[in-house]
BAVO-403836 format. One record per atom (N, C-alpha, C, CB): residue in one letter; x, y, z. Coordinates in steps of 0.1 Angstrom, whole numbers, plus 5000, padded with zeros to 4 digits. Glycine has a CB too. Layout:
N
AXYZ ...
//
This chain:
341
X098142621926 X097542511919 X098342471906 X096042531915 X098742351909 X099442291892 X098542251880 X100342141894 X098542381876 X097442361862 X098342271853 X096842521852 X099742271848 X099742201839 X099742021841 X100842261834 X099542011856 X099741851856 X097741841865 X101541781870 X096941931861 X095741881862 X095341871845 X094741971873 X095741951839 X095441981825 X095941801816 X096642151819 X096941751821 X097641661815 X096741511824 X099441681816 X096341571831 X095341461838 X094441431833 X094741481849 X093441501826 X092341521827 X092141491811 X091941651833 X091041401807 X090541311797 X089741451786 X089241171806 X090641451777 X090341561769 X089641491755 X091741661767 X088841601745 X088241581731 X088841711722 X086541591733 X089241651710 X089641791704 X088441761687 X091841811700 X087741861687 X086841841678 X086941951664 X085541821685 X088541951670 X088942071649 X090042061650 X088542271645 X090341911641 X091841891638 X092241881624 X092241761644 X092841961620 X093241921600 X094441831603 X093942091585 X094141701595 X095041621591 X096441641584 X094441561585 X096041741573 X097041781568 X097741941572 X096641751555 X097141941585 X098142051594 X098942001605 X097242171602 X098941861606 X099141791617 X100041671620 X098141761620 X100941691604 X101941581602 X103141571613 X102641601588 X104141501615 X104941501622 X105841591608 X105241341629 X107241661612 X108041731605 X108841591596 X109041831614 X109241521604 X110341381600 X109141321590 X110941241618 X108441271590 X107441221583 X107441271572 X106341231588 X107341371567 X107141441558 X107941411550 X107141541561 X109341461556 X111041431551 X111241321551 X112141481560 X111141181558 X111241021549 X110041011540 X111340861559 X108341041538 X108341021533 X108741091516 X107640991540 X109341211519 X109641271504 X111141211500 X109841461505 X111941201508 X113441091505 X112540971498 X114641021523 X112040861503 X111540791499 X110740761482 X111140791510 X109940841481 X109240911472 X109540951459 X109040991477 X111041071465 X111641141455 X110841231454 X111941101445 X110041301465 X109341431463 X110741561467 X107741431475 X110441631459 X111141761461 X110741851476 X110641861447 X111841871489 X111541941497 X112742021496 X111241871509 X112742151507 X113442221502 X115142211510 X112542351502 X115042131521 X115742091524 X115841941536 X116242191524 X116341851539 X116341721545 X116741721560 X117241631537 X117241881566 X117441891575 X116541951590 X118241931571 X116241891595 X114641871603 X114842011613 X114341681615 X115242091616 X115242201622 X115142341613 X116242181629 X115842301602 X115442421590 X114242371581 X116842441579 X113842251584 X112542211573 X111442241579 X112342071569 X111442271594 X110142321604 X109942441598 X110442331621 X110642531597 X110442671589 X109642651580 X111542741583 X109442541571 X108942561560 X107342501564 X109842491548 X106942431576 X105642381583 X105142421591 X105542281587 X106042501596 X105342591614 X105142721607 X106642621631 X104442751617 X104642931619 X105342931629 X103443041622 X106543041628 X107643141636 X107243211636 X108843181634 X106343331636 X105843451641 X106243531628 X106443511656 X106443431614 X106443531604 X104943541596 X107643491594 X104143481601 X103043481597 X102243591596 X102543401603 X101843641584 X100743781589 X099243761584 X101143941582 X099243671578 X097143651575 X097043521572 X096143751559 X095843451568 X095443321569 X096443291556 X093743291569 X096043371545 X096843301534 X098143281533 X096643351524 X098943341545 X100243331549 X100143171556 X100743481560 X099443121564 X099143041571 X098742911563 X098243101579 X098242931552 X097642831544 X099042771538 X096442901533 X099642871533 X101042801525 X101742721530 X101942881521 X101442671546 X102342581549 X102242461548 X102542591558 X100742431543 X100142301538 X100742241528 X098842301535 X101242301517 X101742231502 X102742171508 X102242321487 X103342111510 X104342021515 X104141901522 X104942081523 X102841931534 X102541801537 X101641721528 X101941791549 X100541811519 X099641771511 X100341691504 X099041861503 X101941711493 X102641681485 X102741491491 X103841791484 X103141481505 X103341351509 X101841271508 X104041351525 X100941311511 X099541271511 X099141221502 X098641361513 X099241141496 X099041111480 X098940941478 X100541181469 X099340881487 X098740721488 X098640691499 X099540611483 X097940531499 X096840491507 X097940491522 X096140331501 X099140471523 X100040391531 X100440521536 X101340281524 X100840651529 X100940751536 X099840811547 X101240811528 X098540801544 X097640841543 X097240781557 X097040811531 X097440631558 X097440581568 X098140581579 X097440501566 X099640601575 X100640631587 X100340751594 X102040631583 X099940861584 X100240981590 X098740981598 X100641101579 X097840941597 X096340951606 X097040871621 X094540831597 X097340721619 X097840691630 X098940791640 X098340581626 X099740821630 X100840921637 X099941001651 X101541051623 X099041081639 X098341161646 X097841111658 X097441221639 X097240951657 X096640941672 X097040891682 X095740881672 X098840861677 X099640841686 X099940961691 X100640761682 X100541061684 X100741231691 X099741241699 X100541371680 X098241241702 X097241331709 X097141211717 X095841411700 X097341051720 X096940971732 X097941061743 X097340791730 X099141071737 X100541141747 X100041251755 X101841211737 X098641351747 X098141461759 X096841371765 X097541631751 X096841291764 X095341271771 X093941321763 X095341351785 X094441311753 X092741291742 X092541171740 X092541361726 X091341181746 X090441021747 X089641071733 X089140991765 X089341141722 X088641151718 X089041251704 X087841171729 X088641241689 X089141341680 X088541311670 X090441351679 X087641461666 X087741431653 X088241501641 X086741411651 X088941421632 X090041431625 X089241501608 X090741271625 X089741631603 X089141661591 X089941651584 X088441761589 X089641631570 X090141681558 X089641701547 X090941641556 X090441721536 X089941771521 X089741671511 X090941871514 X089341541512 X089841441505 X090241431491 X089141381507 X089841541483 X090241601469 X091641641469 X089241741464 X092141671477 X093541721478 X094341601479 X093641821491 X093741501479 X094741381482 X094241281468 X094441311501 X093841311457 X093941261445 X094241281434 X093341261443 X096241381438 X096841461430 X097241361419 X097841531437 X097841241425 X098041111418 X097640991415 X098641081419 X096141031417 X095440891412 X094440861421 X096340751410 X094540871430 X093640811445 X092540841442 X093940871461 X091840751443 X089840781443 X090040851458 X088340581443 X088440831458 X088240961469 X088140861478 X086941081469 X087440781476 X087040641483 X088440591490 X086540511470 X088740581485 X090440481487 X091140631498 X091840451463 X090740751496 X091240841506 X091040831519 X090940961503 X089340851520 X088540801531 X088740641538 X087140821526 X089140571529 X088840411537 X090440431543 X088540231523 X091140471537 X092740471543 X092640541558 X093940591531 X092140641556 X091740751571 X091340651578 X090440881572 X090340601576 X088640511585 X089940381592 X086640401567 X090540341583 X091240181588 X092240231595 X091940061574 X092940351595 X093740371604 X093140431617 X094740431599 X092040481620 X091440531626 X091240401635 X090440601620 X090440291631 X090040201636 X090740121642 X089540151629 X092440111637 X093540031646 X093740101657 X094940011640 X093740311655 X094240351664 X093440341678 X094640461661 X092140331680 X091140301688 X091840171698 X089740271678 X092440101689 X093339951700 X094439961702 X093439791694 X095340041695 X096440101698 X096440191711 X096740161687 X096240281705 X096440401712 X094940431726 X096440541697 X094140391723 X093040431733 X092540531729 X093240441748 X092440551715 X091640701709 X090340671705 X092240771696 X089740711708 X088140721692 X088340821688 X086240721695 X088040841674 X088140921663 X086840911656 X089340881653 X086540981652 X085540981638 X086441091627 X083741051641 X085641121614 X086341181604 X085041281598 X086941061592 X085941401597 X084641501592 X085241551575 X084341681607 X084641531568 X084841591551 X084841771546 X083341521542 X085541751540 X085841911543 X085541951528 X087741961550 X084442031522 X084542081511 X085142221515 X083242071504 X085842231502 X086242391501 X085342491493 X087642411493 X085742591499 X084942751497 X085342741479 X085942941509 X086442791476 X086442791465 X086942721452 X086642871465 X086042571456 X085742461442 X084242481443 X086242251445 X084042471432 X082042451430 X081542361435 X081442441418 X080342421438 X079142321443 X078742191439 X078042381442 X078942151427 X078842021422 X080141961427 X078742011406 X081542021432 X082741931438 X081941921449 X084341981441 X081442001461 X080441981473 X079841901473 X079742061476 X079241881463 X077941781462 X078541631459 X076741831448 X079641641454 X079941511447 X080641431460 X080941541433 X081441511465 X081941441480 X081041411491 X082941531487 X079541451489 X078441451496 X078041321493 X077441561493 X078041291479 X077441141472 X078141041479 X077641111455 X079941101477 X081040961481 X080540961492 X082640961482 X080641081503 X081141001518 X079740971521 X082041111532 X078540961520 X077140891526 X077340741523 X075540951519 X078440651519 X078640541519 X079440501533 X079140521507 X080240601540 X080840611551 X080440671563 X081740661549 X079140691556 X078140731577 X078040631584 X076240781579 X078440641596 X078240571607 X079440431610 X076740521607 X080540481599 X081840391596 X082640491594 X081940291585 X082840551604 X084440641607 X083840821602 X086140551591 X082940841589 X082640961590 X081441021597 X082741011579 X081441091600 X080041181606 X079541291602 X080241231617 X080641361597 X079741471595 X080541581579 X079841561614 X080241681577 X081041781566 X081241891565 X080841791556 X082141911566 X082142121568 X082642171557 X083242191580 X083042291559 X083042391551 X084142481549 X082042451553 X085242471541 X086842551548 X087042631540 X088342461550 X087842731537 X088842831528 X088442961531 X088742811511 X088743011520 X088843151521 X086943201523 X089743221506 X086743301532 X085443331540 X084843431529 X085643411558 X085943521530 X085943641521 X085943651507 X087043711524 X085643571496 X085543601487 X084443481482 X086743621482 X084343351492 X083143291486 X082443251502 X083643141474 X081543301499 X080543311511 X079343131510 X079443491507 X078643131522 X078642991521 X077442911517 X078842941533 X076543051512 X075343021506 X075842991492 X074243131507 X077142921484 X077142971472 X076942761476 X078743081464 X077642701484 X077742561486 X076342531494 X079142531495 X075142631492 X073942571496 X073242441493 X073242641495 X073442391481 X072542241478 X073142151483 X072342191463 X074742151481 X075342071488 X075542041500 X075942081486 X074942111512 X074642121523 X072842051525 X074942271525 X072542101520 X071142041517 X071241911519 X070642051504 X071941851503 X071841721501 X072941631517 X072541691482 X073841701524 X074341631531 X073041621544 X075741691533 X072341721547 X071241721557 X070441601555 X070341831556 X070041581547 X069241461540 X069641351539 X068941481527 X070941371539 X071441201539 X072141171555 X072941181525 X071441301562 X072141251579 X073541271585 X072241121580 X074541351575 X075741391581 X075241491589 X076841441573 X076141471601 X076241591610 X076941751604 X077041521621 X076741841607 X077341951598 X078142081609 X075842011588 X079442091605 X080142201613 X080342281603 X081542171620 X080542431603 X081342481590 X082442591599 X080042581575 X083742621588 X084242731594 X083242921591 X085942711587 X083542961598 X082943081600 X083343171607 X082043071603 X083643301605 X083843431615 X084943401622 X082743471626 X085943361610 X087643311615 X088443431613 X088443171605 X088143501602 X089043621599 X088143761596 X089843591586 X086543761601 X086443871601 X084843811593 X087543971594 X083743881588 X082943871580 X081943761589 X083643831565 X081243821599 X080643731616 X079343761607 X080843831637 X078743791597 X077443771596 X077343621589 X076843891588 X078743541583 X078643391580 X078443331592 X079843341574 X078543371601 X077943251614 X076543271613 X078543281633 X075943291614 X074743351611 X073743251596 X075343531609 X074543261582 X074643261573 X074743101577 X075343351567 X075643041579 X076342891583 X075242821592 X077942901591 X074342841599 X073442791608 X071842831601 X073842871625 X072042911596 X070742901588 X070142851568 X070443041590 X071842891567 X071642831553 X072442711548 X071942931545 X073142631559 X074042531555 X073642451573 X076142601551 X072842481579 X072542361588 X073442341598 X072442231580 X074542431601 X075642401610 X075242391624 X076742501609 X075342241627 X075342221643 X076242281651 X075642091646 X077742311644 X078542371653 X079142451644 X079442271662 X080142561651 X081042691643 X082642641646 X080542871652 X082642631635 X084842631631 X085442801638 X085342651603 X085742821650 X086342881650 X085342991654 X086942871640 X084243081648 X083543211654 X084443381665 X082443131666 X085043331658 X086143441669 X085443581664 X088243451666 X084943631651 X084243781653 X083043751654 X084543901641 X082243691661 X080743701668 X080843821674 X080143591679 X081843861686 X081843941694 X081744091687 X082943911700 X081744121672 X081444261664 X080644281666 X081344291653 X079344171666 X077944221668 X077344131681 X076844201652 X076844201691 X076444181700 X074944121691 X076644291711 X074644101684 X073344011683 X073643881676 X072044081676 X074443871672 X075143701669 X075943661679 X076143691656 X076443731687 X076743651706 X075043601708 X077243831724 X074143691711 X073343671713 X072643551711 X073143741712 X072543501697 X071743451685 X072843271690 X072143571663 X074243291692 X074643171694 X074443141709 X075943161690 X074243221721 X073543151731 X072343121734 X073643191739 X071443171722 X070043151725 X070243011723 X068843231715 X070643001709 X070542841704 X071542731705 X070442831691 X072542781717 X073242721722 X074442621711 X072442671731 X075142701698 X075642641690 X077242651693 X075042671678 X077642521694 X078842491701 X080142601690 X079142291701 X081342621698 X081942731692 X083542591690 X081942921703 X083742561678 X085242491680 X086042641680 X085942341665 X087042651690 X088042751695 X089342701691 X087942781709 X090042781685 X091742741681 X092642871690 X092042761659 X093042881693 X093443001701 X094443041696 X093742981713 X095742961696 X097242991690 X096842991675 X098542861694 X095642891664 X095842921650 X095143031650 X095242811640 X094443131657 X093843251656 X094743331655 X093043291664 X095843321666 X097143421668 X097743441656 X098243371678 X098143311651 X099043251642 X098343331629 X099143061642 X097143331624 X096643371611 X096043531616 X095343241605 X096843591623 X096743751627 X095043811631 X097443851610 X094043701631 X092643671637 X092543731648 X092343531641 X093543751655 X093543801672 X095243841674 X092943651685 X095143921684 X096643981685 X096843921694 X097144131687 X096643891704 X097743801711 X096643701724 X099143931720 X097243651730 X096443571741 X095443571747 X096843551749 X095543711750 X094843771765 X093743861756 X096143881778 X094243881744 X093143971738 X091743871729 X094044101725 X092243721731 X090943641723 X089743651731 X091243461721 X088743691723 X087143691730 X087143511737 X085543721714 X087943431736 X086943301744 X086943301761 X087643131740 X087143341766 X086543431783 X085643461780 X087143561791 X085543581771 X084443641771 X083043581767 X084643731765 X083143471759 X082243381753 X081643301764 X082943301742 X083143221768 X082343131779 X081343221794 X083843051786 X081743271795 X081743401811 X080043461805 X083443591811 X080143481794 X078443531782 X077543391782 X079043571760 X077943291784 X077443211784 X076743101772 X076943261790 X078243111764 X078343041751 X078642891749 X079143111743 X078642821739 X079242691742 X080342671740 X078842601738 X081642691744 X083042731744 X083442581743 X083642821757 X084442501732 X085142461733 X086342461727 X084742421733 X087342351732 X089042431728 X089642261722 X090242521749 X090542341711 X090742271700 X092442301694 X089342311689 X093042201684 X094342231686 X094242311670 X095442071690 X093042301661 X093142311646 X094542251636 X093042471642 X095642301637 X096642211631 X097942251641 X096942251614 X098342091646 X099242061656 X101042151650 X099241871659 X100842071640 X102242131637 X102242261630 X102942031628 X101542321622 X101842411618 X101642571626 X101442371608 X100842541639 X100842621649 X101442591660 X099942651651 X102342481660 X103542371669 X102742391683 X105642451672 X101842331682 X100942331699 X100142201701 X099542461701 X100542171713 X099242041715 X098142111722 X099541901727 X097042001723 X095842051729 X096142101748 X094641901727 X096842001751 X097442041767 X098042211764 X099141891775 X098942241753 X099342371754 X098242471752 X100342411745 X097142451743 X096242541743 X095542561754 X095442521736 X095342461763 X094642481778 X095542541785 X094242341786 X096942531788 X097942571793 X097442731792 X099442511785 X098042791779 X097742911779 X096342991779 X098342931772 X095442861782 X094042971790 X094442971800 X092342931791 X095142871809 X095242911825 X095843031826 X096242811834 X096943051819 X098243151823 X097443291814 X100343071815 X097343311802 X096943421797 X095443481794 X097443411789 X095043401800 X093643391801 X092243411813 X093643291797 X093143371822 X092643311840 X091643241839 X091943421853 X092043121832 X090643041833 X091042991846 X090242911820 X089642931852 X089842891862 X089842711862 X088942971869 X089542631870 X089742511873 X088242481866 X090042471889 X087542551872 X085742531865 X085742551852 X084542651870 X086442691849 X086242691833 X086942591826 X086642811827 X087942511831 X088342401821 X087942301822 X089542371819 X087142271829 X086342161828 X085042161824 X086342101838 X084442291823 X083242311818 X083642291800 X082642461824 X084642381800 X084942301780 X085542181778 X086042371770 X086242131785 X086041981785 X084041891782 X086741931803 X083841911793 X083141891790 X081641921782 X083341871796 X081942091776 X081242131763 X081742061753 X081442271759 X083341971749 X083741921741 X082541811736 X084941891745 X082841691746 X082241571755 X080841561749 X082241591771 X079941691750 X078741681746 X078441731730 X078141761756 X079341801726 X079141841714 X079541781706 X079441931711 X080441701703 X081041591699 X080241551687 X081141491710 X080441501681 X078941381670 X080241291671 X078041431647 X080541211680 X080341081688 X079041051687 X080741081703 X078640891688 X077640811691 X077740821708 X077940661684 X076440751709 X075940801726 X076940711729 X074240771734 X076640561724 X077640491734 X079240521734 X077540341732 X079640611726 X081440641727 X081240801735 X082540671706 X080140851739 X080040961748 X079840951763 X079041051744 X079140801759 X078640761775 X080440751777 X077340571779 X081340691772 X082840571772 X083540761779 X083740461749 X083040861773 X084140971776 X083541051785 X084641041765 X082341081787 X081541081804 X081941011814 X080141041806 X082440901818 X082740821824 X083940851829 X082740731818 X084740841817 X086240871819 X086241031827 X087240871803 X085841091821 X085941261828 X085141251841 X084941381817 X084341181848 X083841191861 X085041141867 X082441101865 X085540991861 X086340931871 X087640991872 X086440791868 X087941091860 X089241171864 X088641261876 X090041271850 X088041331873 X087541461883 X087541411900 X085841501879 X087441251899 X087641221918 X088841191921 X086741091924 X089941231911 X090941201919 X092141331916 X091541031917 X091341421911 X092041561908 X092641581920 X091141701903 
//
């Protein structure tokens, strides 16, 4: 069976994408010529070293450092814009009908940018790429672990002017291990209340009692990632009872030393347990993978089978915070691929 040309067939959703893990390399590099931002060098095969991982990576914070560079370009409305479109020209090329796009919007007000002006830049390019490209997108807000809870709260105030216009929902990112997620509890609150949908990261690098923690004290509809649930067989448990969707990164797990290698990631085991497994690219470039490669290597190192990739397809499909009518638009599409597999 040719998995890689049913995989490239088939009408995909990726619902844990960082923007600013997901630049093109060249991009980066005209926009810093342009700019007069400092890179470390202009030559696009040695400047990937400085945005990918090469397998010199050994923990997340190794993994994190590859962001200052693209962040550095991120800094006006026009960048801000090209590079979202970029993105949804990259992922139409695998066959994602569907994405939603996160970021930090504080990180992109190094030089002036309201927060506002961050988000509307995302939302309007979002909105061309939909006629362009054949994508829908929404935008999820990313507070960080360690800024305070009044920064949480405050991006909570901005973006409830942007529900149900490009954002949906807000999560929760950084380091697990030293600020846990009950510390960003009001701010979670206040986003419940005002109707964002809510993901957070969790049980990315270890410390699986935050999944747990993230669904009961921050409201999380879905889990960033969950790869150590499997420590304690009663938070496997606890996420199939209540059936809370799992976003899966596979290669950024590898990449941030999360899991040793392919064949050793618990998501078989998740799905096969009877979890809500879905598969996600987290950042394209700096773990140099599309969403078709991540499926690729569940076929080959994984044995997923023909069923299992369409069952996370369509775990994607349903978990989504899409509106019904842009889920009904990607139900559709996924039946009508499936009759001519």
């Amino acid at each position: 069976m040719d998995y890689n040309k049913i995989i490239k067939n088939l009408p995909k959703v990726d619902l844990h994408c960082h923007l600013d893990g997901s630049l093109r390399p060249q991009t980066i590099i005209d926009i810093a010529v342009k700019e007069n931002i400092d890179i470390p060098t202009k030559e696009l095969k040695e400047f990937e070293k400085y945005v990918k991982v090469f397998g010199e990576c050994n923990s997340l914070k190794d993994y994190l450092d590859k962001f200052e560079l693209p962040i550095n370009v991120m800094q006006n409305k026009k960048n801000i814009y090209r590079i979202t479109s970029e993105l949804l020209e990259d992922v139409s090329k695998d066959n994602v009908r569907y994405i939603e796009i996160r970021f930090a919007p504080f990180n992109h007000t190094q030089k002036g940018l309201k927060v506002e002006e961050v988000i509307e830049a995302a939302i309007e390019a979002m909105k061309d790429g939909r006629k362009k490209y054949g994508v829908m997108s929404n935008l999820i807000l990313c507070a960080m672990r360690h800024e305070s809870v009044e920064s949480s709260k405050r991006l909570v105030e901005i973006g409830k002017k942007y529900l149900g216009k490009g954002v949906v929902a807000v999560d929760l990112a950084g380091n697990e291990h030293d600020f846990p997620p009950e510390i960003h509890k009001e701010a979670f609150d206040l986003a419940r209340k005002y109707g964002f949908h809510c993901t957070i990261h969790a049980g990315e690098t270890g410390i699986e009692q935050n999944i747990i923690k993230s669904i009961e004290l921050l409201h999380a509809e879905r889990i960033g990632h969950g790869v150590y649930a499997f420590k304690d067989e009663k938070i496997v448990k606890y996420l199939k009872d209540k059936q809370i969707p799992l976003e899966m990164c596979i290669t950024s797990n590898i990449d941030t030393k999360a899991v040793k290698a392919y064949e050793l990631h618990p998501i078989k085991k998740y799905l096969d347990e009877g979890l809500v497994v879905t598969v996600n690219t987290d950042n394209m470039t700096v773990s140099n993978i599309s969403l078709n490669d991540e499926f690729n290597h569940l076929a080959k190192e994984q044995n997923f089978t023909l069923e299992d990739i369409k069952k996370v397809i369509r775990n994607g499909i349903e978990a989504s915070f899409a509106s019904e009518d842009d889920k009904n638009i990607l139900r559709n599409q996924y039946e009508e691929a499936l009759k001519i597999l």
